[in-house]
C-alpha positions in Angstrom: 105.9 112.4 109.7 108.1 111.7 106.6 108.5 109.1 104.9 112.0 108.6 106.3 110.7 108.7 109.9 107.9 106.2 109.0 110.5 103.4 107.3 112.6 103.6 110.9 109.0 103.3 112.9 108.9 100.4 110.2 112.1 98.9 111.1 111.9 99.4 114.7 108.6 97.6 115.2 109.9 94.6 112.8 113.2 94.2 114.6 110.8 93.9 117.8 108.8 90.9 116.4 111.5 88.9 115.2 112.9 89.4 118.8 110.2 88.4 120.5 109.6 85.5 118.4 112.8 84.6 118.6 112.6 84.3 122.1 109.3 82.6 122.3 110.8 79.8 119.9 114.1 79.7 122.1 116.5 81.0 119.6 119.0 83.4 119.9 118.0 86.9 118.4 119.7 87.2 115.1 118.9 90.9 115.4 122.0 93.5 115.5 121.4 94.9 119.0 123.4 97.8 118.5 122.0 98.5 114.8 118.6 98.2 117.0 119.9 100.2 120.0 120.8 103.0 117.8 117.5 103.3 115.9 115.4 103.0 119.4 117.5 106.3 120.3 117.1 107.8 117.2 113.0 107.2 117.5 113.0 108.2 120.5 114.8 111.5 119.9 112.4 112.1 117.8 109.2 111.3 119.5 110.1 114.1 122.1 110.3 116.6 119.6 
C-alpha cells in the first residue's frame, strides 16, 4: 500500500474518532460529511481491488 493510500486510511479512521466522540460528548460533528463520504468511497474502491 502507498503511502498515499495509507494517509487516506489515516484520515478516514481520524475523521471516525472525532465523530464518535463528538457524539459521545453531545456535540454536533464538526466533520465535513461529504469530504468524509467521499474518502469512505474512495477507500472502499480501493479495498475491493
Amino acid at each position: 500500500m502507498n503511502i498515499a493510500l495509507r494517509k487516506l486510511a489515516m484520515i478516514e479512521k481520524d475523521m471516525i474518532q472525532r465523530e464518535e466522540s463528538a457524539r459521545l460528548d453531545g456535540f454536533t460533528c464538526p466533520i465535513d460529511h461529504a469530504l468524509k463520504d467521499r474518502i469512505t468511497k474512495l477507500m472502499d474502491k480501493v479495498r475491493a481491488l
